[in-house]
C-alpha positions as CSV (number, residue, x, y, z in Angstrom):
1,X,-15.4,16.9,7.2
2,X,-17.4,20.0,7.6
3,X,-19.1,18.5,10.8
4,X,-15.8,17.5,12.4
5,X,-14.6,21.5,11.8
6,X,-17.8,22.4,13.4
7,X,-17.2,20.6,16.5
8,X,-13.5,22.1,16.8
9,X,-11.1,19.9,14.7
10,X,-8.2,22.4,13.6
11,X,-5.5,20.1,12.0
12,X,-6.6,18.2,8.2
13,X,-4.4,15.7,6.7
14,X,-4.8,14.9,3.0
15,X,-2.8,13.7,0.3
16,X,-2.6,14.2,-3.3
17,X,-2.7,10.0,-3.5
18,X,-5.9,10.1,-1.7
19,X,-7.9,10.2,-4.7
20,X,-11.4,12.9,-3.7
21,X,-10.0,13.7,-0.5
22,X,-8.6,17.3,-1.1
23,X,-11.6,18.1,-3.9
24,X,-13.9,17.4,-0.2
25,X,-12.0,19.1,2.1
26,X,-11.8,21.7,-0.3
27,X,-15.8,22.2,-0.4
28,X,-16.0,22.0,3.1
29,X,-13.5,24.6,3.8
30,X,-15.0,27.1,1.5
31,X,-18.4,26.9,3.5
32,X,-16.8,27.7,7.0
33,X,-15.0,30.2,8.7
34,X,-13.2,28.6,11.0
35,X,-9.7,28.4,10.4
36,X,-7.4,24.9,9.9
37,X,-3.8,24.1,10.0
38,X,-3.9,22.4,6.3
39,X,-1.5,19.5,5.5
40,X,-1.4,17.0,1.9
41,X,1.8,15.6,0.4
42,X,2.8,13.9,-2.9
43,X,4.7,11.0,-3.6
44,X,6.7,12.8,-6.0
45,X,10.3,12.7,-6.2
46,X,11.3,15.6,-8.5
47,X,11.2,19.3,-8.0
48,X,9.2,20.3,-11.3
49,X,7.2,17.3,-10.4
50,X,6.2,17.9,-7.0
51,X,5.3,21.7,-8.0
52,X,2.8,20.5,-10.3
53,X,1.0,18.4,-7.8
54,X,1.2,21.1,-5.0
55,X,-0.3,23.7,-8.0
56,X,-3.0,20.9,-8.2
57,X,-3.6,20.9,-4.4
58,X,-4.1,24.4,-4.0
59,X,-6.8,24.5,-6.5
60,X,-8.3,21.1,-4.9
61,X,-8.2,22.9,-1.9
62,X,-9.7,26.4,-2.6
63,X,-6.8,28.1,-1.3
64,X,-3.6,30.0,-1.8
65,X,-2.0,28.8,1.3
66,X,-0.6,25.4,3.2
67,X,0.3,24.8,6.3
68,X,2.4,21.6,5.5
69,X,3.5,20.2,2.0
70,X,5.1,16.6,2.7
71,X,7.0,14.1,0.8
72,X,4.6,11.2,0.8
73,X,5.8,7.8,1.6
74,X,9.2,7.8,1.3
75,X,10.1,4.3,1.0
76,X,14.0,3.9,1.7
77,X,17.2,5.5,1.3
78,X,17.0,5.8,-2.6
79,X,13.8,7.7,-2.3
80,X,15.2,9.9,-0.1
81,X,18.4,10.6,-1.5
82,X,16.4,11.8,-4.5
83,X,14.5,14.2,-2.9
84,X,17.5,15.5,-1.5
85,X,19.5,16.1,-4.9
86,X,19.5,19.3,-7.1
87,X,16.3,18.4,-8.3
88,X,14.4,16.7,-6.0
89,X,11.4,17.6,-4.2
90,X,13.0,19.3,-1.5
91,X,14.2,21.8,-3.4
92,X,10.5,22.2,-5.1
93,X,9.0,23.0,-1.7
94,X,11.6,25.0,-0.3
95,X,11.3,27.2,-3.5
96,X,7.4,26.9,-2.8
97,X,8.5,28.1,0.8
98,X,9.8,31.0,-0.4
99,X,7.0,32.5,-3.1
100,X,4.6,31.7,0.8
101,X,2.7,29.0,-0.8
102,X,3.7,26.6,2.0
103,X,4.4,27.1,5.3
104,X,6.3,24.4,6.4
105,X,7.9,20.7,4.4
106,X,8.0,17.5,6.1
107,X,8.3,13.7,5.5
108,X,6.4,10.9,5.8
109,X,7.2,7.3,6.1
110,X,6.9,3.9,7.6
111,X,10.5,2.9,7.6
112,X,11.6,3.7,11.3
113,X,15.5,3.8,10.0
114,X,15.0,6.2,7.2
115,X,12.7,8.8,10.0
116,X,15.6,8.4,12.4
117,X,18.1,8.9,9.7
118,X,16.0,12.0,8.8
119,X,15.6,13.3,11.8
120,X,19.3,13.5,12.7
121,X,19.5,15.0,8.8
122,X,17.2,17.8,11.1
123,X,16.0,18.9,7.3
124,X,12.5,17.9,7.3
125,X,10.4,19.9,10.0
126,X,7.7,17.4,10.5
127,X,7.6,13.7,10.2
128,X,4.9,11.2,10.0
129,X,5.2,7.8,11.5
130,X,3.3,4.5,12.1
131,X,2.4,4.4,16.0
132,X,-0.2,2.5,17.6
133,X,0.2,0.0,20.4
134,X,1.1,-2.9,17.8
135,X,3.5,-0.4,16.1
136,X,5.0,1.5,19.1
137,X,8.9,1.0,18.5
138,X,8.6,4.8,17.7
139,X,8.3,5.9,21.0
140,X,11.5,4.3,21.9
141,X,13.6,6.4,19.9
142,X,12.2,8.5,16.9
143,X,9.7,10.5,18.6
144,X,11.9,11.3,22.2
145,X,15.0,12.2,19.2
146,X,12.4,13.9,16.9
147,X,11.1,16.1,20.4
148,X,14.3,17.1,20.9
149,X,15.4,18.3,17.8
150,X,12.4,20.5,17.7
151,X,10.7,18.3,14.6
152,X,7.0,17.8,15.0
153,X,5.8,14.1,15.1
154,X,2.6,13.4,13.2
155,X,1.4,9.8,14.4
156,X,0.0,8.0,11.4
157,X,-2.3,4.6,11.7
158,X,-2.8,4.8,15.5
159,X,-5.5,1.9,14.8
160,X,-3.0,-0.3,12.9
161,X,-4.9,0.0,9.3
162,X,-8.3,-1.7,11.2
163,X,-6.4,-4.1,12.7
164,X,-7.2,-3.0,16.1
165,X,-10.5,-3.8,17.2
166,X,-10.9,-1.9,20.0
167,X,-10.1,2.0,18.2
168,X,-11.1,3.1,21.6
169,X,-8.5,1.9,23.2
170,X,-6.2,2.3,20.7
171,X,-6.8,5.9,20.3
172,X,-6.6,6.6,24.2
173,X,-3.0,4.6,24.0
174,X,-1.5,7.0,21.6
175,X,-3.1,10.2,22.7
176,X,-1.6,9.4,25.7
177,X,2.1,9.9,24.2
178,X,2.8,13.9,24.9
179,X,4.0,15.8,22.0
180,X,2.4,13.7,19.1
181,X,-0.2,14.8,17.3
182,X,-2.6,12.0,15.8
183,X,-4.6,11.8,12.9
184,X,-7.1,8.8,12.8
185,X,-9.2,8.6,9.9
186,X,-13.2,8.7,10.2
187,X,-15.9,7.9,7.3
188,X,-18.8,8.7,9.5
189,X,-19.8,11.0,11.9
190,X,-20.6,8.6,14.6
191,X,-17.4,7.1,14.1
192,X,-15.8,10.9,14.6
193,X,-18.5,11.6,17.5
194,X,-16.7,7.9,19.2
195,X,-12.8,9.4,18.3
196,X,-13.6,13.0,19.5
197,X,-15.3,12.0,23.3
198,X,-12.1,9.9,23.7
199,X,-9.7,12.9,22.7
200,X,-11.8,15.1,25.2
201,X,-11.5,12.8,27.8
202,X,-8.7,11.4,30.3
203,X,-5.8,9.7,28.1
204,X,-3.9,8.0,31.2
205,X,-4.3,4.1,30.4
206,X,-5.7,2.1,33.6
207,X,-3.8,-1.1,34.6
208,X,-6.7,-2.9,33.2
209,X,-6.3,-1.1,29.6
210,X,-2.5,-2.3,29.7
211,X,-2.9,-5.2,30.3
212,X,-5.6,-5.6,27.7
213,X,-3.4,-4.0,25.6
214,X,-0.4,-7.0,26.4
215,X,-2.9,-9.3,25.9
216,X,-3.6,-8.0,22.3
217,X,-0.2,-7.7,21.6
218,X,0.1,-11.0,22.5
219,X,-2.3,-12.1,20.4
220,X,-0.9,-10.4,17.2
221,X,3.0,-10.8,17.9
222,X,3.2,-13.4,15.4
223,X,0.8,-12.6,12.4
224,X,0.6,-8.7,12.5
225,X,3.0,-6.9,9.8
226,X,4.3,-3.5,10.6
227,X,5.1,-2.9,7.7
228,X,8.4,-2.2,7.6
229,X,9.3,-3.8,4.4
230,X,12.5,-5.3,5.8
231,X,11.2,-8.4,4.2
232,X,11.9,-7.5,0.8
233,X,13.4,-7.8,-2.0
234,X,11.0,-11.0,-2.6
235,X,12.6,-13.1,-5.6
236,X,8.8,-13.4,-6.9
237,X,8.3,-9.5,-6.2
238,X,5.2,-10.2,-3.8
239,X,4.2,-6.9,-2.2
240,X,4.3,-9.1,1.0
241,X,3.3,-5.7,3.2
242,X,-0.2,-5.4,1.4
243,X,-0.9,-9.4,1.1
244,X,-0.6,-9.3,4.9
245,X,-2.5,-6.5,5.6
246,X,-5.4,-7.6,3.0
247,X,-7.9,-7.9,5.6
248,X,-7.8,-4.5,7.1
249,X,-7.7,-3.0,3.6
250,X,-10.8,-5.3,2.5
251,X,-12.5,-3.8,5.9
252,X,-11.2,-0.7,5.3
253,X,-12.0,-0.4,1.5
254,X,-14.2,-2.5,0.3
255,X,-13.6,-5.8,-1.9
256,X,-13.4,-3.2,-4.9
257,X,-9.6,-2.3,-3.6
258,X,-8.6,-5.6,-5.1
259,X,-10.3,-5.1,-8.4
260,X,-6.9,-2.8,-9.9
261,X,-5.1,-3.8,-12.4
262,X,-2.0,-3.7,-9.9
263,X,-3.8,-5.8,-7.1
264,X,-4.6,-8.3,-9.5
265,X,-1.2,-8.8,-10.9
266,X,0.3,-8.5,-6.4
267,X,-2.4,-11.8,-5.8
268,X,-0.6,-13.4,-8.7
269,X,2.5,-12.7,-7.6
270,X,1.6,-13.7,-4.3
271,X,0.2,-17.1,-5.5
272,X,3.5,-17.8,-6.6
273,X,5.2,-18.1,-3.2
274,X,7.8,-20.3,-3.6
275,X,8.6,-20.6,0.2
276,X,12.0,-20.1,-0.2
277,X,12.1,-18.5,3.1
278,X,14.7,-15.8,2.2
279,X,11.8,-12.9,3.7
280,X,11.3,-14.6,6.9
281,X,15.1,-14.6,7.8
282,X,15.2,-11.4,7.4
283,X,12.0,-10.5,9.2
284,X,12.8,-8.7,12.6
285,X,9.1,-10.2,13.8
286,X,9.9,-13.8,13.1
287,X,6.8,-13.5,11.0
288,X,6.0,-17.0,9.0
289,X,5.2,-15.1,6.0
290,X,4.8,-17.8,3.6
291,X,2.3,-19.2,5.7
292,X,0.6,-15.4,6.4
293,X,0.6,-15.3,2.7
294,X,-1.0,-18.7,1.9
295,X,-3.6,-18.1,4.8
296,X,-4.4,-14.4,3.3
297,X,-5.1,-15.7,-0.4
298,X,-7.3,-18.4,0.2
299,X,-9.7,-16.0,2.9
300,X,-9.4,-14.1,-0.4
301,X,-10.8,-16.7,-2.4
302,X,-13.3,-17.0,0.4
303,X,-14.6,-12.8,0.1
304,X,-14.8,-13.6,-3.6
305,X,-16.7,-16.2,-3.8
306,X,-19.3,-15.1,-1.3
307,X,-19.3,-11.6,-3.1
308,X,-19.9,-14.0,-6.7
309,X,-22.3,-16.6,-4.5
310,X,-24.3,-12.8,-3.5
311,X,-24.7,-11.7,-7.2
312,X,-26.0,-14.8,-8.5
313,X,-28.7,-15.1,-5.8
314,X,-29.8,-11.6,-6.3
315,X,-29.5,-12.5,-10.6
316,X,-32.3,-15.3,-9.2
317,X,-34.6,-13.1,-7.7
C-alpha cells in the first residue's frame, strides 16, 4: 500500500469487512505525507451500529478524518429501506457528517435495480457498482443516470472477481468509461506496477481488443454469474452467487476461504440441489445453474483432494 502511494495513487478503498485491511492502510498512511482521498464502509444497518464501526475505522486508520463512509453491500430493498428509517445508518453518517468526521456517505451494491432506484432517491452521493466487460449493463443506464445527477460512480470488480484472465484488458475496457473511477485490487507490487502502466497509458480499445473482448464474452455468456442474486430465494437456501463464483474466490483466496464454518454449511447446502429449476427461470442469463452448481462442487472435491493427496506426501517425506 505504501509503494502504490509512492508512485501517485490518491484514492484507497477499504472496508470494515475486509478483515487487516484498514489496520495496513492505517500503518502505511502514518509513514507518508502524501495525502489520500480515504474511503471504507460497513455493512451495518443501524445508526448506533454503524457509529461504532466508523469509531473503529478511524482508529484502524490513524485518523480523525474520511473522505467517504459507505453502506456496504446493500443487498435489496429491505436493506435499504432500513438504512433509510429513523434509525438506520443514514442517519448515523449524516450525524457523523455533521461533527466533520466524514466527508461524504455513499452506497454500495451489486443489485443494478436497487443503485438505479438509489440514484433517482439522489440521497447517497457515491455509489459503487459491479462493471467490467462481463458485467457492463451499468453503463447502459446507472452510470450515464448516476453522471447526471451529479453522484460519483465507483466501479467495483472491473476484473470480474478473477474471472477475467486477461486483467490487462479488462482494466483498459473500464478505464476507458469517462467519469468512473476504478478500484482494482493488487496483492503485489508487480501486479500494481502491471495495473498502474495501463492506467498511464492510452485507454481507447483497438478493434482487435473488442473483438477479443466479444469473443470472451462469448465464451462466458452461459456459465459466468453476475451476481445479481435474482436467482434467489433457493428452496434449499444455496448461496448460488458464491458456489458459482468458487473458483475465482479459491484463486483469489486461497483453499482456506472455504474452511469457515459458514462455507462449509453453503457446500452442504449446495450439495443438496434438488434441481427443481425454480432459480434458472428466474435467471435473466439463462444460466443452467443446477448444472453450474454440480460442476463447481465436484472441481471442489477435486482442490481438496489434491490439497489432502499434498499433505500426505509431504507427512511421507
Amino acid at each position: 500500500m505504501l509503494y502504490a502511494i509512492e508512485q501517485g495513487v490518491d484514492f484507497i478503498d477499504t472496508a470494515r469487512a475486509y478483515t487487516t485491511s484498514e489496520t495496513r492502510i492505517g500503518k502505511a498512511l502514518a509513514q507518508t505525507d502524501r495525502k489520500v482521498i480515504l474511503a471504507t464502509k460497513s455493512h451495518e444497518k443501524t445508526s448506533d451500529a454503524i457509529r461504532k464501526d466508523l469509531e473503529t475505522s478511524l482508529k484502524e486508520l490513524q485518523t480523525e478524518y474520511i473522505d467517504l463512509y459507505q453502506c456496504h453491500f446493500v443487498r435489496n430493498k429491505e436493506d435499504y429501506n432500513e438504512i433509510l428509517s429513523p434509525e438506520g445508518a443514514l442517519a448515523g453518517l449524516l450525524s457523523a457528517k455533521e461533527e466533520g468526521l466524514i466527508g461524504h456517505v455513499g452506497l454500495t451494491s451489486h443489485s443494478q435495480d436497487l443503485l438505479e432506484h438509489a440514484v433517482e432517491d439522489g440521497i447517497f452521493e457515491t455509489i459503487m457498482t459491479c462493471f467490467s466487460f462481463l458485467e457492463s449493463a451499468a453503463e447502459e443506464k446507472l452510470i450515464p443516470r448516476a453522471i447526471e445527477k451529479g453522484i460519483g460512480v465507483i466501479a467495483m470488480k472491473p476484473f470480474s472477481g478473477g474471472f477475467i484472465d486477461n486483467p490487462a484488458l479488462a482494466l483498459k475496457y473500464v478505464l476507458s468509461q469517462p467519469d468512473v473511477l476504478v478500484i482494482p485490487g493488487v496483492e503485489t507490487e508487480d501486479l500494481f506496477e502491471n495495473n498502474w502502466q495501463i492506467f498511464q497509458g492510452n485507454h481507447e480499445l483497438s478493434d482487435g481488443e473488442k473483438k477479443e473482448i466479444k469473443e470472451i464474452r462469448k465464451q462466458y455468456d452461459k456459465i459466468f454469474c453476475r451476481r445479481c442474486d435474482y436467482c434467489q430465494p433457493c428452496s434449499e437456501e444455496i448461496p448460488i452467487q458464491i458456489i458459482l463464483g468458487m473458483k475465482s474466490l479459491v484463486k483469489r483466496s486461497g483453499m482456506q476461504f472455504f474452511e469457515s464454518e459458514r462455507m462449509r454449511i453453503a457446500l452442504e447446502k449446495a450439495s443438496n440441489c434438488s434441481d427443481c429449476g425454480d432459480c434458472m427461470e428466474r435467471c435473466p442469463y439463462d444460466l443452467p445453474i443446477p448444472d453450474l452448481i454440480k460442476e463447481n462442487l465436484k472441481w471442489m472435491e477435486e482442490q481438496q483432494k489434491e490439497v489432502l493427496d499434498r499433505a500426505m506426501e509431504m507427512g511421507r517425506n
